[in-house]
KOLNURO-243739 format. One record per residue (C-alpha): x, z, y. Coordinates in steps of 0.1 Angstrom, whole numbers, padded with zeros to 4 digits, always signed. Each point is the difference from the previous one (the first is absolute). Example, Ala and Ser with C-alpha at 12.3 -4.5 7.8 and 13.67 -1.06 7.14 Angstrom:
BEGIN
+0123+0078-0045
+0014-0007+0034
//
This chain:
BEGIN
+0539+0384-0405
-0003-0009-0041
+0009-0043-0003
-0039-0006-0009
-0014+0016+0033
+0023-0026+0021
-0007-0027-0021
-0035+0004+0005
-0002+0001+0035
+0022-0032+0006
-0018-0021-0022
-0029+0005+0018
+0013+0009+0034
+0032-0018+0008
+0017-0019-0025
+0027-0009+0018
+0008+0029+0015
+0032+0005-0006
+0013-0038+0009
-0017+0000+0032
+0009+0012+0034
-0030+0027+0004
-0021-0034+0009
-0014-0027-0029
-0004-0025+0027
-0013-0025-0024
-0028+0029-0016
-0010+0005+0036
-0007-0039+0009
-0021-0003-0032
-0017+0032+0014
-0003-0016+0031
-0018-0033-0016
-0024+0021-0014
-0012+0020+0025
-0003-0036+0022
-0019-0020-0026
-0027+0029-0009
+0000+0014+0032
+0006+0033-0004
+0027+0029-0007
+0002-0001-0037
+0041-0004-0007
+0023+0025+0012
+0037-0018-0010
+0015+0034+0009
+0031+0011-0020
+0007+0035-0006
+0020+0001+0027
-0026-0012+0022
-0025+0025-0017
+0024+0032+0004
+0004-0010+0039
-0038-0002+0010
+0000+0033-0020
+0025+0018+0018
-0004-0018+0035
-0030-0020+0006
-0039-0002-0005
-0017-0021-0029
-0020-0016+0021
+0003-0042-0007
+0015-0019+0039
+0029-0028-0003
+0016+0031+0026
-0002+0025-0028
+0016-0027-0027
+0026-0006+0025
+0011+0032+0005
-0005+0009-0038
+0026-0030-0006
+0025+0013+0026
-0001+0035-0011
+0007-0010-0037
+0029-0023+0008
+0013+0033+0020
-0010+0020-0028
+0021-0025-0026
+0033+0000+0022
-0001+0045+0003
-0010+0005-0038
+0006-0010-0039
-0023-0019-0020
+0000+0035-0019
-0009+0019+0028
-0025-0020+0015
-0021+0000-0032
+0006+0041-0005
-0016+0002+0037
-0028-0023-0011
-0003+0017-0035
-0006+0035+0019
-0019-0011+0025
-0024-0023-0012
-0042+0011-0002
-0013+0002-0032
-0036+0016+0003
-0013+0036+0010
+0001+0035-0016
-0028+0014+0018
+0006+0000+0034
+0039-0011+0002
+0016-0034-0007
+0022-0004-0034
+0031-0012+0013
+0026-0012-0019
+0003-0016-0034
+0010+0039-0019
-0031+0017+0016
-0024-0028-0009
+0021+0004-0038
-0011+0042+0008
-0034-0007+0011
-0016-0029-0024
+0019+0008-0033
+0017+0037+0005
+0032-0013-0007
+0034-0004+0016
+0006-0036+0013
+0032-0004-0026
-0026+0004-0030
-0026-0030+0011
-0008-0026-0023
-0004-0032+0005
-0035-0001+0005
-0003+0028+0024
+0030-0016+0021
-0025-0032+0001
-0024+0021+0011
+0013+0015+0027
+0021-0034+0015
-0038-0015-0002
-0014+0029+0020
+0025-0010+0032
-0021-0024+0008
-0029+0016+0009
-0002+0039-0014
-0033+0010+0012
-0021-0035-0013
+0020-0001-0034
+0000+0043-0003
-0001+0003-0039
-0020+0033+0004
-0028-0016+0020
+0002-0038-0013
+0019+0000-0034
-0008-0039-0009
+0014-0010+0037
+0027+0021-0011
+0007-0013-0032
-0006-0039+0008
+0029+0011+0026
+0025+0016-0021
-0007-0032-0030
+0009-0027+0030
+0031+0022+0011
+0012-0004-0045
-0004-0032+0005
+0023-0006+0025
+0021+0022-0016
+0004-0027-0022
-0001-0027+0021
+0030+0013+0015
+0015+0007-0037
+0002+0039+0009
-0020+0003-0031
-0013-0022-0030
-0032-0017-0001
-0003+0025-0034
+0006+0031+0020
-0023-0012+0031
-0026-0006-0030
+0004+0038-0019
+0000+0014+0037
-0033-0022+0011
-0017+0014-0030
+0012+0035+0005
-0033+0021+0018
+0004+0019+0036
+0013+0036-0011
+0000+0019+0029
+0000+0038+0004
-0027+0020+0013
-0001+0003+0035
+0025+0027+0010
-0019+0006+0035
-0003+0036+0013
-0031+0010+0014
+0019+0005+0034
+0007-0034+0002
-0035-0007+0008
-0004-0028-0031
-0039-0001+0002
-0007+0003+0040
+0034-0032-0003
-0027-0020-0022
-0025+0008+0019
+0015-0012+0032
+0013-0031-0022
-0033-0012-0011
-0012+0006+0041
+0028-0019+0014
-0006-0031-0029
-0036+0000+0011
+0008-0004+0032
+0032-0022+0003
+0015-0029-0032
+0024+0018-0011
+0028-0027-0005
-0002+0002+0041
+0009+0036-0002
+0024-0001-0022
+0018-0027+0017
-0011+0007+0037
+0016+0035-0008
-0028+0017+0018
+0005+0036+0010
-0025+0023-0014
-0011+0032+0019
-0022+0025-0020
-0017+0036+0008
+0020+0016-0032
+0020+0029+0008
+0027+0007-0019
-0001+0041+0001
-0036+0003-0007
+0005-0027-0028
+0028+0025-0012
-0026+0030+0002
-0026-0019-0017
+0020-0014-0029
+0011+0039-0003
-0035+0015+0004
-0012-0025-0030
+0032+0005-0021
-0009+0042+0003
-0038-0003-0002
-0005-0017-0030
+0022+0023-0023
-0020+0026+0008
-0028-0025-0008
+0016-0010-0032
+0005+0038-0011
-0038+0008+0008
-0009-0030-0024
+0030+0010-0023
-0022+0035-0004
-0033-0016-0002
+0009-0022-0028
+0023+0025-0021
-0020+0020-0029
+0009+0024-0032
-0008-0016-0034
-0004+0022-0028
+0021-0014-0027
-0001+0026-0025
-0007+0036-0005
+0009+0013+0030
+0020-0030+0013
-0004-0016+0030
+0015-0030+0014
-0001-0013+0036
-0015-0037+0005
+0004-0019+0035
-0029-0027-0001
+0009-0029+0011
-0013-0016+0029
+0000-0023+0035
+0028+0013+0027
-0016+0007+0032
+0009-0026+0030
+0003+0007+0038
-0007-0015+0032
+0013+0014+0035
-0005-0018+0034
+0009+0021+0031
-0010-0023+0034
+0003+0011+0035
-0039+0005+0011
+0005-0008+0036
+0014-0039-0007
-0008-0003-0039
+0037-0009-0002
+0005+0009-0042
+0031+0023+0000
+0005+0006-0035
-0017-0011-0034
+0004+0004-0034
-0018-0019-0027
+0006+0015-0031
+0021+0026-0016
+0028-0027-0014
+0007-0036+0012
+0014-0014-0025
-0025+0015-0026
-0025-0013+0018
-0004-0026+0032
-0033+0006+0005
-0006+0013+0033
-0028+0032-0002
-0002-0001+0037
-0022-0024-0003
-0015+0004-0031
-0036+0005+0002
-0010+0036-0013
-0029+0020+0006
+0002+0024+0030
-0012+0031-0013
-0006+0025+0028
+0019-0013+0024
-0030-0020+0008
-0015+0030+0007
+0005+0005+0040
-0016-0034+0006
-0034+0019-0010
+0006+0029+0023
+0010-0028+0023
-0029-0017-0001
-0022+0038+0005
+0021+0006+0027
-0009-0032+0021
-0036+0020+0001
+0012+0014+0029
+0002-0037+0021
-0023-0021-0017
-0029+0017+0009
-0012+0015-0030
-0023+0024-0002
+0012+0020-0021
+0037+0008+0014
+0022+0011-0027
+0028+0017+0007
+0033+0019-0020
-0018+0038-0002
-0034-0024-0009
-0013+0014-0034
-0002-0018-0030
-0010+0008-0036
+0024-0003-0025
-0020+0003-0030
-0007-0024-0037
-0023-0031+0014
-0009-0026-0014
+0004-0029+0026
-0025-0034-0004
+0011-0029+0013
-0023-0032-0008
-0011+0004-0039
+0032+0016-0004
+0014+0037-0006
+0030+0017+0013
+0011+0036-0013
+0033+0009+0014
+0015+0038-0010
+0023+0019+0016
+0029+0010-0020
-0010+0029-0028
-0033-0003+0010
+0004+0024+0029
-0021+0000+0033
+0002+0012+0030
-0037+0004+0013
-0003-0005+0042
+0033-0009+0015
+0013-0017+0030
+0013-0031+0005
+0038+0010+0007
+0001+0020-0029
-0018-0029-0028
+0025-0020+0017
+0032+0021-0009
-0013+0008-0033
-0010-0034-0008
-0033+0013-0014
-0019-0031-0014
-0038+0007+0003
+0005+0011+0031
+0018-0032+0010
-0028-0023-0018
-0029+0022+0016
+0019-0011+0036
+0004-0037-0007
-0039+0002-0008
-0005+0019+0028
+0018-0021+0023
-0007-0036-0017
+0023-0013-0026
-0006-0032+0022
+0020+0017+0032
+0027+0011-0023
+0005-0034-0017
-0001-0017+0034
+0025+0026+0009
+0028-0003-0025
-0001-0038+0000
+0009+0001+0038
+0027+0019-0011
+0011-0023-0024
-0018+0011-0031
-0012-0033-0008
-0013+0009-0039
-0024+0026+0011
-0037-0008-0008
-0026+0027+0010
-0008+0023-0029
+0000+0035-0005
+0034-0006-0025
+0019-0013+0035
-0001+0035+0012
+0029+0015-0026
+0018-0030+0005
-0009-0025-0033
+0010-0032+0019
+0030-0013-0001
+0025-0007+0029
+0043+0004+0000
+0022+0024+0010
+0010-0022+0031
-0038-0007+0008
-0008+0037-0003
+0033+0007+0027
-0016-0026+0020
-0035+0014-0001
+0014+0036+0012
+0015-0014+0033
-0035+0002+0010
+0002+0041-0002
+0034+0002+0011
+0003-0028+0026
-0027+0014+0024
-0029-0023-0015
+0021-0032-0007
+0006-0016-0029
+0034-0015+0000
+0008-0028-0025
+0036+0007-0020
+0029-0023+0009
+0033-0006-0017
+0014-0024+0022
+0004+0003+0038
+0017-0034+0009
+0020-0031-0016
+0024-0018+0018
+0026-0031-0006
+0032+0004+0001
+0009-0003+0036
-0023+0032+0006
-0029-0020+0010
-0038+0011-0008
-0019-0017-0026
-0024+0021-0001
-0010+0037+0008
-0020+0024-0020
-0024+0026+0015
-0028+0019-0016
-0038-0003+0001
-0018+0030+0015
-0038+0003-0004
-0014+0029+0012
-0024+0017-0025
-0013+0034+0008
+0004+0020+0037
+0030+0018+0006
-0020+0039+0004
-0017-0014-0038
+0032-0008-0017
+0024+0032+0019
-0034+0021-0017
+0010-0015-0032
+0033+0009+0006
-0006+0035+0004
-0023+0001-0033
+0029-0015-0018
+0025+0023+0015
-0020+0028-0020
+0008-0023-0030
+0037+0014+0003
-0003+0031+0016
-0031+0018-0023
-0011-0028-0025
+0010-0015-0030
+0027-0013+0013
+0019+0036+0012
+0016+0006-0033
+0017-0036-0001
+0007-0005+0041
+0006+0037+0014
+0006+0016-0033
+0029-0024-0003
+0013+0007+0033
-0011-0029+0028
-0011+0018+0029
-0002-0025+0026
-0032-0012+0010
-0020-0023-0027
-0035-0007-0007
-0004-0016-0033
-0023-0007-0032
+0006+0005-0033
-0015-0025-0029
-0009-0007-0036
-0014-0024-0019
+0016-0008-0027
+0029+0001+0019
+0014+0025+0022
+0002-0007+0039
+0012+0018+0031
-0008-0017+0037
+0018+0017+0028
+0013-0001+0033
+0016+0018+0026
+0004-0008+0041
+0028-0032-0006
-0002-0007-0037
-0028-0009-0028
+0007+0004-0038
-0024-0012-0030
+0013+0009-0033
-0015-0008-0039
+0007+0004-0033
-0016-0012-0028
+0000-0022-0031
+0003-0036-0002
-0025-0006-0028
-0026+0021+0020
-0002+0030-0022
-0007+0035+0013
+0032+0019+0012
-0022+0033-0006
+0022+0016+0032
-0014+0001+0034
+0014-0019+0035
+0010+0040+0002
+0019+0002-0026
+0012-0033+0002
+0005-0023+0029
+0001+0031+0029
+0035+0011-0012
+0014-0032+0005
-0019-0004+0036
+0014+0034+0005
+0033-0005-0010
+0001-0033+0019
-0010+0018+0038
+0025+0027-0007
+0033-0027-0006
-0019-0019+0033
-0007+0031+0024
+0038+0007-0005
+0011-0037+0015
+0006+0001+0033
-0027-0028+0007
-0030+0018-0017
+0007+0038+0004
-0020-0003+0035
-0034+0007-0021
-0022+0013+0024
-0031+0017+0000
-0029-0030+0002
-0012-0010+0038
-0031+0010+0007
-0027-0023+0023
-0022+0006+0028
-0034+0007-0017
+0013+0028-0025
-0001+0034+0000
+0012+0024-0021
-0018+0032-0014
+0003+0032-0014
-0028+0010-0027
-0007+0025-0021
+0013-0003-0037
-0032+0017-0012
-0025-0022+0016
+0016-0027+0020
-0017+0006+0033
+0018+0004+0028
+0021+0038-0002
+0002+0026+0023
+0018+0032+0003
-0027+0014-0026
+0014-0029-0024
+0038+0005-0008
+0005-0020-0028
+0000-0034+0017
+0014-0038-0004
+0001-0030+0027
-0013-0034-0007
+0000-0026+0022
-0034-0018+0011
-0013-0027+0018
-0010+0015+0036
-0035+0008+0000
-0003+0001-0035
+0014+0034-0006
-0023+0028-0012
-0017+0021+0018
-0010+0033-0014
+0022+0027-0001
+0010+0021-0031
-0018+0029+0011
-0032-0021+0006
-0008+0007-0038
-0004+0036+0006
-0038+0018-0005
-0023+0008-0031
+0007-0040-0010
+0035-0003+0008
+0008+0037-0015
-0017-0014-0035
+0017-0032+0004
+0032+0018-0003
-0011+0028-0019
-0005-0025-0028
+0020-0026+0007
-0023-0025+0009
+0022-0014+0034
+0019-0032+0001
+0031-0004-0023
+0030+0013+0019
+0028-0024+0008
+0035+0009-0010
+0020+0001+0031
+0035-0017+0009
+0021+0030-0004
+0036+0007-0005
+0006-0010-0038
-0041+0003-0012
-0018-0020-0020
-0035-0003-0015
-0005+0020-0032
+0002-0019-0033
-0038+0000+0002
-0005-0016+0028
-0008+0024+0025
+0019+0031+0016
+0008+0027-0023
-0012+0032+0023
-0035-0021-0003
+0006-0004-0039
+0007+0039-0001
-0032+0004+0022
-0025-0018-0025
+0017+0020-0031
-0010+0034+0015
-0038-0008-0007
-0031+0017+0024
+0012+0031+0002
+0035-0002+0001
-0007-0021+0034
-0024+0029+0013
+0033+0023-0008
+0021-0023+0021
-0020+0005+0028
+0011+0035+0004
+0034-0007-0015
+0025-0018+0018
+0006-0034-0025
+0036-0007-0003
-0003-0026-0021
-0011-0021+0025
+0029+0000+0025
+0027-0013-0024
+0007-0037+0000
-0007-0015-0034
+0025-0013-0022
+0012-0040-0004
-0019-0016-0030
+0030-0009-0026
-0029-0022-0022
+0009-0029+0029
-0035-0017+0004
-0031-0009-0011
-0008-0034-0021
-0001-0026+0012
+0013+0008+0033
//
């Protein structure tokens, strides 16, 4: 321990440390005075002595019992050990702050962790620093309150020489010398940002001089492992991020006759948030707010951003409650809507949304808009259903910036990662919306309750409406835009799930026992120009696969289904109910009595020959096969093939067995359409 570092802490500590007994009998009666006259605890008197023996054997909490035991232990502690000693164990022991979620401890890891430097090469300065933060190292933290800090440290010189330990000319050059701290060396596993998160809840809640010296235990939802997997997932999800900007921003320059030279524009570095929460409690497991603590503090978990796509199952939502509210019209998932250009009025106002390349899919059903994310289609359903019931809708849920206009469909209002995690309890919490939590209870130091934490739960749509939702969003995954980045990456556990883009790239998705919202984007709000596919899904997916392999999460069941649901098989080809005369068939779940009711072969006579003749019928839905997805067009390849052949190649096909339209179609590799 370098001369400067123990100089520091006795002058403002103990002076007299090493001429007393372990007790400074007449520090302790001034204290004493003090604390009578202004009635309250404001002087301590202990020694370091005292200090190391409520460290090692005792609670901080402020009782003549506790002072009297502190004494006796220190007088014990003075007869067993050397001066020497006794201040090594105090200079090892002593808390100095936080590096994410664990205590700095000890003078050479506070040296390590605010100046990434051994403890023989401080300065005088930085020893000030750190003697100053004894006294209280959350308030005076020089990473959270650097004047505190500093008006600290310049109190410590000058009783450095007060105490002659240094010259009033030294205690002047240090006072004058500015905070020159390292960057937060914090690893995302460490938890840094849910830490200040949880610190800025407990403050609000409780002074935190009282904390600090009530030494109140703090009991939080974090788990360690998932933190692990999550800091892990990020870490590997946003190089391959990076590369797929790297690529975008990398172009040949002619330079000469034929010369060429490769320029990397410059450019933004995209940033990430991660929250995984236990749907069931709301109890946040793991979060991650940003790809580099010490880069950046600021937390992108809740950081308002707009929700893209992800927004999108609150409108399917809101056309599934059809079935209960006593609509007339009763939508339902094989219910047909037109995804086609429109040009959507709202007010004296105009709304043109595309879908991505300027492809449409014509008549399609509502499971299958859904898990291609087609736009118009989603728009046309909002209108359809009342942009009024969808905005009611998401604010229950938590989606408090909605307002209803045909723009609110795709998702242009803004809400956080952590609102959007809360918001999806709704699908996969039966109904309920359950409110995050960090913090499940604070206690004193004897073990006593302060005060308990529990969620709020609100329920916001009925359990067959939300499980229906479910099973729309398990096509997500299993056939939809998000195959390629979920299944194509190799999760195969249950999930239902949304991808998203706005400017930014989303994924929203959950299994039976865990929730995971994942973005990426830029801070200054420019366009990443890479889908939630592309983007955010990898992460999500990487993220399940590290959790289903923990012993606590790798019970990911298939999702329970109510009373009041039934499940169906339809035909691909028209989405009426199939029979043996149908093979090629999928199941979709339905609220009971809501399910259709014409079978496949119902189509058949002069009409219903025509109809598929030409083509006319209902868009096919892809099913939820063994490793298919939709076709990069947006509908199943075997129907693709079918409108290529042209009039007569369909009136061959009648009398020629099509085999075309048995083979699964292939995974889309261009990951989704803007702006999902």
């Amino acid at each position: 321990i370098p001369k400067v570092m123990v100089d520091a802490v006795l002058s403002i500590e103990d002076r007299r440390f090493f001429q007393h007994g372990g007790v400074n009998f007449l520090r302790l009666a001034e204290a004493f005075w003090i604390d009578v006259t202004r009635q309250r605890h404001e002087q301590g008197g202990s020694t370091i002595t005292m200090q190391l023996s409520r460290a090692f054997f005792l609670t901080p909490e402020k009782t003549v019992k506790r002072k009297l035991s502190e004494i006796m232990i220190a007088l014990e502690l003075e007869q067993k050990f050397s001066k020497q000693q006794i201040f090594e164990f105090y200079a090892n022991r002593v808390d100095l702050g936080q590096r994410g979620s664990f205590t700095i401890s000890g003078f050479a890891e506070a040296a390590r962790s605010y100046f990434n430097k051994d403890l023989k090469d401080i300065t005088l300065p930085e020893a000030a620093l750190l003697a100053g933060l004894i006294q209280a190292p959350s308030y005076l933290s020089p990473y959270r309150h650097p004047e505190r800090a500093l008006d600290r440290r310049n109190i410590v010189l000058d009783a450095m020489a007060d105490t002659h330990a240094i010259t009033r000319a030294d205690a002047d050059k240090a006072k004058a010398t500015p905070l020159k701290l390292a960057p937060p060396n914090v690893e995302a596993s460490d938890a840094p940002y849910f830490v200040d998160m949880l610190r800025d809840t407990l403050i609000n809640k409780f002074n935190e001089r009282e904390m600090n010296d009530q030494a109140y235990r703090i009991y939080t939802t974090l788990d360690p492992d998932l933190q692990r997997a999550a800091a892990q997932a990020v870490e590997t999800g946003v190089k391959l991020v990076d590369d797929q900007v790297t690529r975008m921003r990398t172009k040949k320059i002619k330079v000469g006759k034929g010369k060429y030279e490769t320029h990397v524009a410059s450019g933004p570095q995209a940033q990430v948030a991660l929250v995984a929460l236990d749907p069931h409690t709301g109890a946040v497991l793991a979060l991650v707010g940003g790809r580099n603590y010490g880069f950046s503090q600021l937390n992108h978990a809740i950081a308002k951003r707009p929700t893209g796509s992800i927004f999108k199952p609150f409108v399917y939502a809101a056309a599934m409650n059809t079935a209960l509210d006593g609509a007339t019209n009763v939508l339902t998932p094989a219910s047909m809507v037109d995804d086609a250009a429109t040009t959507f009025a709202y007010g004296d106002q105009i709304y043109e949304p595309r879908n991505y390349k300027e492809e449409y899919h014509g008549p399609v059903t509502l499971r299958y808009a859904l898990a291609m994310s087609l736009n118009n289609a989603t728009v046309k359903l909002a209108e359809e259903v009342g942009y009024d019931k969808v905005a009611d809708l998401a604010k229950n849920a938590g989606i408090l910036s909605v307002k209803a206009t045909p723009a609110m469909a795709l998702g242009a209002y803004d809400a956080t990662p952590l609102e959007m995690a809360a918001a999806y309890t709704s699908f996969a919490n039966e109904g309920t919306r359950i409110s995050p939590i960090f913090l499940t209870s604070v206690r004193n130091a004897k073990g006593d309750i302060v005060q308990d934490f529990a969620p709020d739960k609100r329920p916001i749509m009925d359990p067959r409406i939300s499980f229906v939702m479910t099973d729309m969003m398990e096509g997500v995954v299993n056939f939809g835009l998000g195959y390629s980045a979920v299944r194509g990456r190799g999760f195969q556990a249950p999930a239902a799930g949304k991808t998203g883009s706005s400017h930014d790239g989303w994924f929203a998705g959950y299994t039976s026992n865990l929730l995971c919202i994942v973005w990426v984007g830029y801070d200054d709000y420019s366009d990443l120009h890479l889908s939630g596919a592309q983007t955010a899904a990898p992460i999500w997916t990487e993220f399940m696969k590290k959790a289903v392999a923990l012993p606590q999460y790798s019970d990911m069941r298939s999702f329970s289904q109510p009373s009041g649901v039934v499940d169906v098989q339809l035909d691909k080809s028209t989405n009426r109910l199939a029979t043996p005369s149908c093979p090629e068939t999928y199941t979709a779940a339905f609220v009971a009595g809501t399910e259709p009711r014409e079978t496949c072969d119902q189509t058949s006579g002069v009409g219903g020959f025509f109809s598929h003749l030409l083509g006319l019928g209902d868009k096919p839905l892809p099913p939820p096969p063994q490793g298919a997805q939709a076709a990069a067009d947006g509908q199943p390849a075997s129907e693709a093939d079918r409108k290529k052949k042209g009039i007569f190649g369909k009136i061959v096909g009648i009398f020629k067995e099509d085999k075309s339209s048995s083979k699964p179609s292939k995974p889309a590799d261009s990951g989704e359409n803007d702006p999902h």
